[in-house]
Structures are given as structure tokens and as C-alpha cells.
C-alpha positions in Angstrom: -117.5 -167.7 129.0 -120.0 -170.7 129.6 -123.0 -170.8 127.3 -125.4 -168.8 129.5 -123.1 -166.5 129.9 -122.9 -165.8 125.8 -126.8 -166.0 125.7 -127.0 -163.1 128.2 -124.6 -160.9 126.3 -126.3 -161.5 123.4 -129.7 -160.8 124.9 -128.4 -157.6 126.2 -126.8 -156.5 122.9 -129.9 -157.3 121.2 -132.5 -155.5 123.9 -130.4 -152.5 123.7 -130.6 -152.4 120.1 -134.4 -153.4 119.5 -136.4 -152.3 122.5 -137.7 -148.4 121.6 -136.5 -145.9 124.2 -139.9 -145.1 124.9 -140.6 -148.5 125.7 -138.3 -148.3 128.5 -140.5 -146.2 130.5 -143.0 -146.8 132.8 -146.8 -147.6 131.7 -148.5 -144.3 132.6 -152.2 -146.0 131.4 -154.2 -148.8 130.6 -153.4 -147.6 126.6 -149.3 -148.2 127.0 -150.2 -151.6 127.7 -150.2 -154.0 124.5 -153.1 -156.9 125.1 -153.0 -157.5 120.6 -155.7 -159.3 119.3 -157.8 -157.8 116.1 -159.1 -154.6 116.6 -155.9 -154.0 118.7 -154.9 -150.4 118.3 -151.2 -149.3 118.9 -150.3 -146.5 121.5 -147.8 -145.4 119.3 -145.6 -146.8 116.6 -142.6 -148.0 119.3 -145.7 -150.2 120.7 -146.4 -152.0 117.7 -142.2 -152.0 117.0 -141.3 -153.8 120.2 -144.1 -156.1 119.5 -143.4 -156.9 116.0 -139.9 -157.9 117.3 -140.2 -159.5 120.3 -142.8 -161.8 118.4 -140.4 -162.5 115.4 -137.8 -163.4 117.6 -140.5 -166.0 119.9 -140.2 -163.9 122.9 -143.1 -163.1 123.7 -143.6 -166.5 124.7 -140.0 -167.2 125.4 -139.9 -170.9 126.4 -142.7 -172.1 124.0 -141.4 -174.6 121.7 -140.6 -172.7 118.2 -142.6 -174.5 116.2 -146.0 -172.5 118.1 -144.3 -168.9 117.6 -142.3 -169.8 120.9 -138.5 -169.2 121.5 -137.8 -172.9 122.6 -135.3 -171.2 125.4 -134.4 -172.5 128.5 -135.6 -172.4 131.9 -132.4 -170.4 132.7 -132.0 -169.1 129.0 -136.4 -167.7 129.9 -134.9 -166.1 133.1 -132.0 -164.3 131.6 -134.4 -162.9 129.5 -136.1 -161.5 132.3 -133.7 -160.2 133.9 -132.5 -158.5 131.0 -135.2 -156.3 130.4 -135.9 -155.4 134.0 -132.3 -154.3 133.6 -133.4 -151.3 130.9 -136.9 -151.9 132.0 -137.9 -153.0 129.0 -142.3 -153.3 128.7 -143.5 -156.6 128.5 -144.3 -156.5 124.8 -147.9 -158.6 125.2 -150.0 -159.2 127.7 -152.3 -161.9 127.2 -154.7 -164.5 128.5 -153.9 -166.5 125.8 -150.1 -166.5 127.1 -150.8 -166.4 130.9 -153.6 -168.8 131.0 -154.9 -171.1 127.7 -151.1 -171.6 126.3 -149.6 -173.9 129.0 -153.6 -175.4 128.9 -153.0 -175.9 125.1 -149.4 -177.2 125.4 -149.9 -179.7 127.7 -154.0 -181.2 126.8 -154.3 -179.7 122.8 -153.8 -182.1 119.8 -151.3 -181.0 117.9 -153.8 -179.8 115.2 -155.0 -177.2 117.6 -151.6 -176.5 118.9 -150.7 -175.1 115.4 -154.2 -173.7 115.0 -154.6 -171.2 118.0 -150.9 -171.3 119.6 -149.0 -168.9 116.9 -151.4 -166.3 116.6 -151.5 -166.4 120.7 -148.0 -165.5 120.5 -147.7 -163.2 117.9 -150.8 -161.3 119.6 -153.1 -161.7 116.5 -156.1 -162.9 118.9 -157.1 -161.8 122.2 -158.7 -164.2 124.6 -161.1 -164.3 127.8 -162.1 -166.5 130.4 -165.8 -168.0 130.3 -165.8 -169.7 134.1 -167.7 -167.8 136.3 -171.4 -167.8 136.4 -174.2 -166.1 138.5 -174.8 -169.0 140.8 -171.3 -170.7 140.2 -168.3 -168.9 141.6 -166.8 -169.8 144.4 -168.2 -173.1 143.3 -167.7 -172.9 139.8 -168.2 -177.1 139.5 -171.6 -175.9 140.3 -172.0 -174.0 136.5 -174.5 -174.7 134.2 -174.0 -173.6 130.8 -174.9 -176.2 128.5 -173.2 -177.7 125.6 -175.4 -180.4 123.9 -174.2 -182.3 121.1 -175.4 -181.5 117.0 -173.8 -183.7 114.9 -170.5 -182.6 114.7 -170.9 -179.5 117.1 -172.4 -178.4 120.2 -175.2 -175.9 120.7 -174.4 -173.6 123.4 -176.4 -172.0 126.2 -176.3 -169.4 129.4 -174.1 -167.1 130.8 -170.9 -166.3 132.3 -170.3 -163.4 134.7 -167.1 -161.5 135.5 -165.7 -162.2 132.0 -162.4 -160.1 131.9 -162.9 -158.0 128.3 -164.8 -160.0 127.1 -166.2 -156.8 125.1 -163.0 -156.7 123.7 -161.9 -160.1 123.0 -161.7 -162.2 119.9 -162.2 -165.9 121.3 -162.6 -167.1 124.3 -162.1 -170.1 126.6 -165.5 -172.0 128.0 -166.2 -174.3 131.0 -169.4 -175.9 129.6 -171.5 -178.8 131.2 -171.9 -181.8 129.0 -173.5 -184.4 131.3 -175.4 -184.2 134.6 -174.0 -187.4 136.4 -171.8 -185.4 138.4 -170.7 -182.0 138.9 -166.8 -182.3 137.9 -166.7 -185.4 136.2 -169.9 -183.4 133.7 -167.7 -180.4 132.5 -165.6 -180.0 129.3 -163.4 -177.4 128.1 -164.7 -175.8 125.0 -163.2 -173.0 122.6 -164.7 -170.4 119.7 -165.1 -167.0 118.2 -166.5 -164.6 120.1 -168.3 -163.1 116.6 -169.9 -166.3 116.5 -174.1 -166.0 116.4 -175.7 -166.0 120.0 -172.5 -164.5 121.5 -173.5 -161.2 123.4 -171.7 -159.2 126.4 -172.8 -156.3 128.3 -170.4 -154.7 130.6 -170.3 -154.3 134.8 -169.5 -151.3 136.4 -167.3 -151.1 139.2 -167.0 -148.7 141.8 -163.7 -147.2 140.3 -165.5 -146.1 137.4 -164.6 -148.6 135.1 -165.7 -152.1 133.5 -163.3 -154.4 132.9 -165.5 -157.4 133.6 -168.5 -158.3 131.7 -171.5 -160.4 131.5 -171.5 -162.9 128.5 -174.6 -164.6 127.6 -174.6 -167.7 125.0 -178.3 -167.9 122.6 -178.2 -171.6 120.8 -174.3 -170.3 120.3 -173.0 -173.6 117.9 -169.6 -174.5 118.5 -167.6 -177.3 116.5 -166.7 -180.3 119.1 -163.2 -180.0 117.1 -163.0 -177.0 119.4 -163.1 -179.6 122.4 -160.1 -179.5 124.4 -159.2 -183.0 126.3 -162.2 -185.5 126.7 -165.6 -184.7 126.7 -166.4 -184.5 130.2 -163.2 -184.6 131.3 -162.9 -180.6 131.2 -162.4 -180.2 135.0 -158.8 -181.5 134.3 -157.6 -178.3 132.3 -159.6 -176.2 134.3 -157.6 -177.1 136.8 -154.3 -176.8 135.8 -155.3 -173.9 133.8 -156.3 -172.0 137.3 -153.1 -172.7 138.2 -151.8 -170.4 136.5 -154.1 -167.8 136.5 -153.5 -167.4 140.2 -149.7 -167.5 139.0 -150.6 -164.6 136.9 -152.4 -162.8 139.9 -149.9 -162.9 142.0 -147.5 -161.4 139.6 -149.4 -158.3 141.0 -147.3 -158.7 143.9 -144.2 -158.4 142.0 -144.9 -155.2 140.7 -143.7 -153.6 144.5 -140.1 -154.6 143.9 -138.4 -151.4 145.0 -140.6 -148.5 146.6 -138.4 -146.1 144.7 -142.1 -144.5 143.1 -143.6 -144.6 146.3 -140.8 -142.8 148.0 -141.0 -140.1 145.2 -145.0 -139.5 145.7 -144.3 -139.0 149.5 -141.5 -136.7 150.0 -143.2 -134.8 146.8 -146.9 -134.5 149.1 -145.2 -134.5 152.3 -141.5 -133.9 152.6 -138.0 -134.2 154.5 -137.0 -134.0 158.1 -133.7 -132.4 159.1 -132.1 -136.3 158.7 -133.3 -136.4 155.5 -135.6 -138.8 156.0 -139.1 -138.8 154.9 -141.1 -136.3 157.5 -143.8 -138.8 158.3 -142.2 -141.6 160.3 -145.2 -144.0 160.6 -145.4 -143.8 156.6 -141.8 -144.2 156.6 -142.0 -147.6 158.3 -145.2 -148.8 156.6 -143.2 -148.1 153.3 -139.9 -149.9 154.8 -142.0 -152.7 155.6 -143.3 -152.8 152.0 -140.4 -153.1 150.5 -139.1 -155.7 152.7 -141.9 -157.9 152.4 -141.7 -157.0 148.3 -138.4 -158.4 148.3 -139.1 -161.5 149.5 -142.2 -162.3 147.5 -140.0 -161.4 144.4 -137.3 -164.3 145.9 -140.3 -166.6 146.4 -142.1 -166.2 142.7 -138.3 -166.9 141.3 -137.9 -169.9 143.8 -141.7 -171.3 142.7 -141.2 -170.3 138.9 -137.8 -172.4 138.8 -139.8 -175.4 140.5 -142.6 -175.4 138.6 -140.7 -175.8 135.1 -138.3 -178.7 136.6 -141.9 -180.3 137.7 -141.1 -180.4 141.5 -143.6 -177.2 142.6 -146.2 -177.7 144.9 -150.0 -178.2 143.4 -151.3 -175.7 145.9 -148.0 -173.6 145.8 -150.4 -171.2 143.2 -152.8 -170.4 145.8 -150.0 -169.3 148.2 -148.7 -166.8 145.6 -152.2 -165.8 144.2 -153.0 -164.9 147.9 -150.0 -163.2 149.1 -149.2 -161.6 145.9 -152.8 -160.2 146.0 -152.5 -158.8 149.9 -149.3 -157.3 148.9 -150.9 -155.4 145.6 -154.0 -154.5 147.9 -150.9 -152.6 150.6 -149.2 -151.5 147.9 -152.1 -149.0 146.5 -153.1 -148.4 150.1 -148.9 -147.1 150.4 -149.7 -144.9 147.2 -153.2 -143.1 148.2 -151.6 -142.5 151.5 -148.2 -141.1 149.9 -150.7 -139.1 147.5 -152.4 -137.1 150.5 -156.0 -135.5 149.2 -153.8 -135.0 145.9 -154.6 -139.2 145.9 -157.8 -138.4 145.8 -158.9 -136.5 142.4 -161.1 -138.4 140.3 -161.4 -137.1 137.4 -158.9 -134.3 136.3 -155.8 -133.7 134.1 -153.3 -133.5 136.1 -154.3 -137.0 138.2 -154.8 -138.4 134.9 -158.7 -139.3 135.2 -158.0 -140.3 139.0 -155.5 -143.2 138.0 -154.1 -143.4 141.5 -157.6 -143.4 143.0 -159.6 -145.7 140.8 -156.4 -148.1 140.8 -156.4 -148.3 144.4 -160.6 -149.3 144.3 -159.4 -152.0 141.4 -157.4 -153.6 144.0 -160.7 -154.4 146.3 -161.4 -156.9 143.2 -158.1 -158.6 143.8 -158.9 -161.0 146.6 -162.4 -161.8 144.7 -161.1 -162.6 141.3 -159.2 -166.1 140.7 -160.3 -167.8 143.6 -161.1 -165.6 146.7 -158.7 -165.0 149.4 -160.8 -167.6 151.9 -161.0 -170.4 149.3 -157.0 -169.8 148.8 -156.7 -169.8 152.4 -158.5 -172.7 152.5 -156.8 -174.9 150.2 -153.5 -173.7 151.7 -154.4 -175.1 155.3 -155.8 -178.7 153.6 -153.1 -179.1 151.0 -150.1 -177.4 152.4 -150.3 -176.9 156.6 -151.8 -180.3 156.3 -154.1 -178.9 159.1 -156.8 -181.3 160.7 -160.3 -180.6 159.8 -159.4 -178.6 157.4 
């Protein structure tokens, strides 16, 4: 047996033997999925179980050096990890900002003092993080923000407000595009972290039209920050901003990946609507519209692991993100579409028992955020023409 071969025995052997049955099945609500942090409250006792060991082993954040509560596997040893729990589908044990988003920001422009400082507790989930980017009048333009960071001493004093802050009600720290300088609009930006307990900090939620508020507005009051908390240069915070929305449209468009196999789809439509004498589902346009799915699920699955295996041997595209971002958010956006129209008027219950509060209808309105958040789908679109079709005038 070559060495990858051992190392996927022994990750089998050892996912079999740790990861809770009930771990294995499939997240029925937001509360089955484990975001940590300090006022993070277990589902159940088998939540907090395959957390505890997943952490203690580093694989949580599999190919993170060891020494920041990483693994330190492999590009190929990461994947056979992968593959291994989709195997006994096996829950991923955290979710986390701080994993998807500020850790390869941290690992590649943090000192090594804040490496050890905010990396660990990332990966053991001891500290949930959100995103401080957005403002009011600075989205789609978000070089356009201005919340201010003006040096004290040794800190900064911070003020104004962010919009669209993913939990930030719920979040221990965050990370903050602040302007330091108004010479120019990119070159003016740093990169700032702190405690969202810290004084000044306020958020006050936004509701959506599925009922629910996972954004917020976050508003900074003479908030003072220490400029050890600086990330990179000062000024020079458009640079991990960057390459940190790199791989937050990564992220997004793991969305996309979540339609491998339309297994669950199949099951809501012949439940609603039924067999024809073939055996086939009854309704053949549905049928197709679901074939078509999967098809196009497939490949998008083929392309993440294609882009995934590029981008850790350093030869992916910079604009390959956007690509994925947008077509893993189109494909998320079908594949609620797929499950209201599998659900028949069942789909549509809003608030009752047996639909579980209108999970299949509020998570199909969720999706109408997708091609918003990260980037919208025009400014992907956009970037993919310029930097990728390399198409005139673009």
C-alpha cells in the first residue's frame, strides 16, 4: 500500500469509530449546525463530541499547519479526508468565518504573534467571527466605505457602520475594513480586528422576507481598537481584502455543491406527486428539470475539486473564485426552485409542525440573497468577461 493509501485506511477506521451516528445524518435545522464561538450552545451532546474530536485531532482545519490547531495534512492527505466523511456522511464538525474566510487572510498577511493569538481558538471553535465590509453607501463599491479608524496613541478610535453583517448579533469578534487615509480609495483602507463586547460596538438585526435575520446592521461609537490588531500595513488593507474575498466567494459557491445527487429531491417528488406505469416520476417536465440538475451538479462538483487542487499548488486562476461564486450560487438558487416545485402547495406552509416552521419555503426565499451577498452576480459576471474571456471593453 503507498502512503495515501494507509492514511485513507486509517481515516476511515478512525471516522467510523469517532464520528456519532447521529452525526451522520442530515442537518434538519439551522440548530444541527455547529458555528462554536462563546455562547455556542450544543444541539445535543454528539454535537459537542464530534467537535471536541475533530478539533483535537486538527481537523477541523485539516491542512492548517499544527502549530495553529491545524492538522498539517496534505493537499491529497485534506482530500481524503473529504472524501471520507462524505463516504458515512459525516457533518462538517464547524462551520466558521474564521475558517472559511479570516484563516487563510491570517496565514498568509498575520505576524506570527497574531497567528498564535486568534488562529487556535478559530480552529478549535472557541470564537465566532463576522465580516465588517459592507456599508450603506459602499457595496458593490465597497473601496467606496467610510468607516474611520484614526490613530490614539497606540490604538485607533473607530467610527460608522457596516450593513449586511452576517451574525454579527451572535459573534464574538469580528473582521473590519476601516479607512485610515483619504488619498485614495484602495490605497486608504486597512484591515483591522477586535471584540465585538468592546464599548461602542452595537448591532440591530434586518429582516428578510423569509422571516428571518441573519444579517445585521453594526454601528461603531468612538469604538477604540489596539493598532496591534492591524493586519498587514496600515493602508495597505485592500490587499487582504482581496484575497480574503476570494475565498469567501469560494465559500459561496460551496452552495452549489450541496446538489450532488438529487436523491432528496427525487424522494419529495414521487412522495407529492408520484409514479407512472414505467416507474418513472409522473411529471415528465419535473423529471427533466431534476435530470438536468443533477447533471449540471455533477459537473460543478468535478470543477470545485479541479479549482480546489489548483489553488493549493498556486496555479488557480485570480478570478477563478468569481466563476465558482457565480455558478455555485445559480445552481443553489435552481436547486430550491427543484425542491418548492417537488413540495407542491405542501412547499408552501410557513409556519407549521409538520414543515418544520416553513424550512423548505423560507430556504428557497434565502436563496434570492445568494446572487446579492459576496459580490453580486453582475459584478462576478463582470470580472469574469475582463479577467477571464478577456473580452474587449469589458
Amino acid at each position: 500500500m503507498s502512503d495515501l493509501d494507509t492514511f485513507r485506511a486509517d481515516t476511515r477506521a478512525w471516522l467510523e469509530a469517532n464520528c456519532p451516528p447521529e452525526m451522520r445524518e442530515p442537518v434538519r435545522s439551522d440548530a444541527d449546525i455547529c458555528w462554536g464561538g462563546r455562547n455556542f450552545q450544543p444541539s445535543s451532546p454528539a454535537q459537542k463530541q464530534w467537535l471536541d474530536r475533530m478539533a483535537e485531532r486538527g481537523w477541523t482545519v485539516p491542512d492548517w499547519p499544527t502549530e495553529y490547531g491545524g492538522g498539517g495534512l496534505s493537499a491529497e492527505q485534506t482530500k481524503i479526508l473529504r472524501q471520507e466523511m462524505a463516504a458515512i456522511r459525516a457533518r462538517n464538525p464547524l462551520n466558521s468565518f474564521g475558517i472559511s474566510m479570516l484563516g487563510p487572510a491570517l496565514l498568509k498577511y498575520g505576524t506570527k504573534a497574531q497567528k498564535l493569538e486568534h488562529l487556535p481558538p478559530i480552529a478549535r471553535g472557541e470564537i465566532r467571527w463576522c465580516q465588517g465590509y459592507s456599508e450603506p453607501n459602499a457595496g458593490s463599491d465597497l473601496a467606496g466605505l467610510q468607516t474611520s479608524a484614526v490613530p490614539d496613541g497606540d490604538d485607533y478610535i473607530v467610527n460608522g457602520q457596516k450593513v449586511w453583517t452576517s451574525y454579527a448579533d451572535k459573534a464574538d469578534w469580528i473582521f473590519c475594513l476601516v479607512r485610515t487615509s483619504r488619498e485614495s480609495k484602495q490605497g486608504g483602507i486597512s484591515f483591522l480586528l477586535f471584540d465585538m463586547e468592546t464599548a461602542g460596538v452595537s448591532t440591530k438585526p434586518i429582516l428578510l422576507i423569509s422571516g428571518y435575520s441573519p444579517f445585521c446592521e453594526t454601528f461603531f461609537d468612538d469604538v477604540r481598537v489596539p493598532k496591534a490588531n492591524r493586519i498587514h500595513d496600515e493602508n495597505k488593507g485592500w490587499d487582504v481584502a482581496k484575497y480574503l474575498l476570494g475565498h469567501e466567494r469560494e465559500m459561496i459557491s460551496g452552495m452549489g455543491l450541496g446538489g450532488r445527487g438529487a436523491n432528496p429531491l427525487v424522494a419529495g417528488a414521487i412522495a407529492t406527486i408520484g409514479l407512472d406505469a414505467d416507474g418513472r416520476l409522473a411529471d415528465p417536465l419535473l423529471r427533466a428539470s431534476i435530470a438536468l440538475f443533477e447533471v449540471r451538479a455533477q459537473a460543478f462538483g468535478a470543477m470545485s475539486e479541479r479549482f480546489i487542487d489548483e489553488l493549493k499548488a498556486g496555479r488557480a486562476h485570480p478570478a477563478q473564485p468569481s466563476m465558482m461564486k457565480y455558478y455555485g450560487t445559480e445552481l443553489n438558487k435552481t436547486r430550491h426552485e427543484l425542491v418548492m416545485a417537488a413540495g407542491g402547495s405542501d412547499a408552501l406552509e410557513w409556519e407549521s409542525e409538520r414543515s418544520n416552521g416553513g424550512a423548505v419555503s423560507r430556504g428557497w426565499l434565502r436563496t434570492k440573497g445568494n446572487s446579492i451577498e459576496g459580490g453580486t452576480s453582475e459584478i462576478q459576471l463582470n470580472i469574469i468577461a475582463k479577467r477571464i474571456l478577456e473580452l474587449p471593453g469589458a
